[in-house]
One Martini backbone bead per residue (centre of mass of N, CA, C, O) as a GRO file, in nm:
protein
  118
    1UNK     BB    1   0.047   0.061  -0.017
    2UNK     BB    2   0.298   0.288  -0.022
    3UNK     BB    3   0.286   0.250  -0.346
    4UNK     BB    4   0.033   0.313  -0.386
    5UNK     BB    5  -0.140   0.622  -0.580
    6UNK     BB    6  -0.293   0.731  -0.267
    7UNK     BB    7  -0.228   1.018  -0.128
    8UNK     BB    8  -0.355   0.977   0.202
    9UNK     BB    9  -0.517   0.696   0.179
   10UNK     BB   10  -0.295   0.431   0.283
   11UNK     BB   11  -0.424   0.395   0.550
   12UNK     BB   12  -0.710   0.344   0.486
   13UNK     BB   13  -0.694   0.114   0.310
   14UNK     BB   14  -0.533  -0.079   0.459
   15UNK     BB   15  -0.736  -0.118   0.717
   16UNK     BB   16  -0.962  -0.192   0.583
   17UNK     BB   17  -0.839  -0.443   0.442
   18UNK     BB   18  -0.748  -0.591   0.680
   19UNK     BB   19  -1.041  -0.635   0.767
   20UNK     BB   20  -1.154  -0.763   0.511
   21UNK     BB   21  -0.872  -1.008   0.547
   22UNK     BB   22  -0.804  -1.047   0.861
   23UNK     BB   23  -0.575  -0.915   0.988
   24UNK     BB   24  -0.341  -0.754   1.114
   25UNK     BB   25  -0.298  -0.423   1.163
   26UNK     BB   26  -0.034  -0.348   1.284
   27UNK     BB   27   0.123  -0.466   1.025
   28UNK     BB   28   0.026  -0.326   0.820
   29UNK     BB   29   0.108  -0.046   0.899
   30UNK     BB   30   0.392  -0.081   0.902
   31UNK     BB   31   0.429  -0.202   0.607
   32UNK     BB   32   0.289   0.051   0.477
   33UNK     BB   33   0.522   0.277   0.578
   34UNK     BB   34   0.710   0.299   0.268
   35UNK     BB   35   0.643   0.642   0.221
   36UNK     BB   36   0.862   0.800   0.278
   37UNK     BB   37   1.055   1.055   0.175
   38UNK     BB   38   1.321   0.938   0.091
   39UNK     BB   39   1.169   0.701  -0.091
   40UNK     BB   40   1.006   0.854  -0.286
   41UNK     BB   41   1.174   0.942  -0.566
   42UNK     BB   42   1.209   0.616  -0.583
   43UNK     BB   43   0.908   0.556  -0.641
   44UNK     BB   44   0.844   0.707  -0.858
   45UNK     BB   45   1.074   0.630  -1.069
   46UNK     BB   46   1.018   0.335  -1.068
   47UNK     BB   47   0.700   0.361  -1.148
   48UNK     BB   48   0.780   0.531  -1.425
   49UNK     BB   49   0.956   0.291  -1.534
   50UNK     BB   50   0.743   0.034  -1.534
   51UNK     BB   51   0.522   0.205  -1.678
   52UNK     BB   52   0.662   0.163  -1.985
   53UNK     BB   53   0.550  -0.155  -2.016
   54UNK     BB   54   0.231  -0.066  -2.075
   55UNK     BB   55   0.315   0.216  -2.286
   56UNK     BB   56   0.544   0.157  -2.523
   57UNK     BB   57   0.557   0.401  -2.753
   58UNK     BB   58   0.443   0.591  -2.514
   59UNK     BB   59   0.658   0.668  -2.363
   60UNK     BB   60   0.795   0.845  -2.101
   61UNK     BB   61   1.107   1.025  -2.054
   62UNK     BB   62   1.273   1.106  -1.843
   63UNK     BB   63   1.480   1.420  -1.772
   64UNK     BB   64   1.753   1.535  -1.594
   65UNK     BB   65   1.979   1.716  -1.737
   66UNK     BB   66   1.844   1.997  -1.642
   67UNK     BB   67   1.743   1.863  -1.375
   68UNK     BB   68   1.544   1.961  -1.041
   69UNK     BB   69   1.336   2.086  -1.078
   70UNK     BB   70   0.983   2.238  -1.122
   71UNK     BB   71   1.027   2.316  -1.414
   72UNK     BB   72   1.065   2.044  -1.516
   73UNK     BB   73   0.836   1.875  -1.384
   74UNK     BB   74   0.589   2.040  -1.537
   75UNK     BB   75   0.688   1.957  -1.822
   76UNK     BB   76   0.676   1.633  -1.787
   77UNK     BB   77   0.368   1.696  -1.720
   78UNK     BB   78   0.128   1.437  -1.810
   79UNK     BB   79  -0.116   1.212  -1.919
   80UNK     BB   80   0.105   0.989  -2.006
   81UNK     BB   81   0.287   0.993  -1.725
   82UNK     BB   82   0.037   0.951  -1.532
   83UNK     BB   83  -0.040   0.658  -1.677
   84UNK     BB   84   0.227   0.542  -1.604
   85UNK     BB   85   0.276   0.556  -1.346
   86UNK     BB   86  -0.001   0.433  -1.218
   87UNK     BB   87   0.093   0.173  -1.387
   88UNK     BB   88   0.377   0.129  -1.214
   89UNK     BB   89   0.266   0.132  -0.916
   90UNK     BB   90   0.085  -0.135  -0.912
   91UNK     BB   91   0.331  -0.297  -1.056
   92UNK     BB   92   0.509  -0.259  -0.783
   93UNK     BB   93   0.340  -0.338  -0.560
   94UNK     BB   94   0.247  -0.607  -0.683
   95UNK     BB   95   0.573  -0.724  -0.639
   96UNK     BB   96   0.631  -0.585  -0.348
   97UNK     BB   97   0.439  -0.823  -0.232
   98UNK     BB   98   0.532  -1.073  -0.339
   99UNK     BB   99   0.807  -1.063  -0.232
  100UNK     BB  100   0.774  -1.000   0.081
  101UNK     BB  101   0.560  -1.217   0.114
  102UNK     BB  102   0.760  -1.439   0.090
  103UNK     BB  103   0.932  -1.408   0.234
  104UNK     BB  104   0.824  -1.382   0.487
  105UNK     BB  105   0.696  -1.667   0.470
  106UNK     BB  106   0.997  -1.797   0.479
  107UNK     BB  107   1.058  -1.635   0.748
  108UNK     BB  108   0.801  -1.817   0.929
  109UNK     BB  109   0.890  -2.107   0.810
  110UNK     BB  110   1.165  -2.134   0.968
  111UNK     BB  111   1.084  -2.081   1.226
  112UNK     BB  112   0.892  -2.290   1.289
  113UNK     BB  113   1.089  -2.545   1.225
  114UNK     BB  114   1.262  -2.503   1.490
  115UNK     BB  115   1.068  -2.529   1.698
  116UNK     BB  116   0.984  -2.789   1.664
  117UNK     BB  117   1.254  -2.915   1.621
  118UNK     BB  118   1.391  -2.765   1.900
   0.00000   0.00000   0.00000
C-alpha cells in the first residue's frame, strides 16, 4: 500500500484491507509505511520506469539532464507521464507485495520449523 498510488489515503485504504481480510492491523500499518520522504523520490522514479512496459510506444522518459526543480517537473507532466506512473505503481506495487510477502512467508516458515524441531 505504501506504493499503490493513494497519497494521503494509503493507510487508511490499507486498514480497510486489513479488516476485510481479517489480518492483524498493527502489522498491516507497519507494513504500509514504506513511503517515507527519502524513499518517495525513488518510488516515483521506480513506478514510472516500470510504467514505461504497459505503455510501450508510447511511454515517456524522464530527462533529468536539465537537473530536477519544479520547472522542469512541471514540463514533463503530462496526461502520459501520469497514466504511466499509475500504470507503474500498481504493477511495482504488487510485485512488492509479492517479493516480500514471499520473504515474509519463508521466514515465518523457517522459524516455525526451528520451534517445532528445536
Amino acid at each position: 500500500m505504501g506504493i499503490a498510488p493513494l497519497w494521503g489515503f494509503q493507510m487508511i485504504v490499507a486498514i480497510a484491507l486489513s479488516i476485510y481480510f481479517k489480518f492483524n492491523k498493527v502489522l498491516v500499518l507497519i507494513a504500509a509505511n514504506i513511503s517515507f520522504p527519502p524513499l518517495i523520490p525513488l518510488i516515483i522514479y521506480l513506478s514510472h520506469l516500470v510504467g514505461r512496459i504497459w505503455m510501450g510506444k508510447d511511454a515517456v522518459t524522464l530527462n533529468f539532464d536539465a537537473g530536477l526543480s519544479p520547472d522542469v517537473i512541471y514540463k514533463s507532466f503530462t496526461l502520459l507521464s501520469v497514466v504511466q506512473y499509475i500504470l507503474g505503481s500498481i504493477t511495482l506495487g504488487l510485485l512488492g507485495a509479492g517479493v516480500f510477502g514471499l520473504i515474509t512467508f519463508l521466514i515465518l516458515k523457517a522459524s516455525k520449523r526451528k520451534t517445532i524441531d528445536g
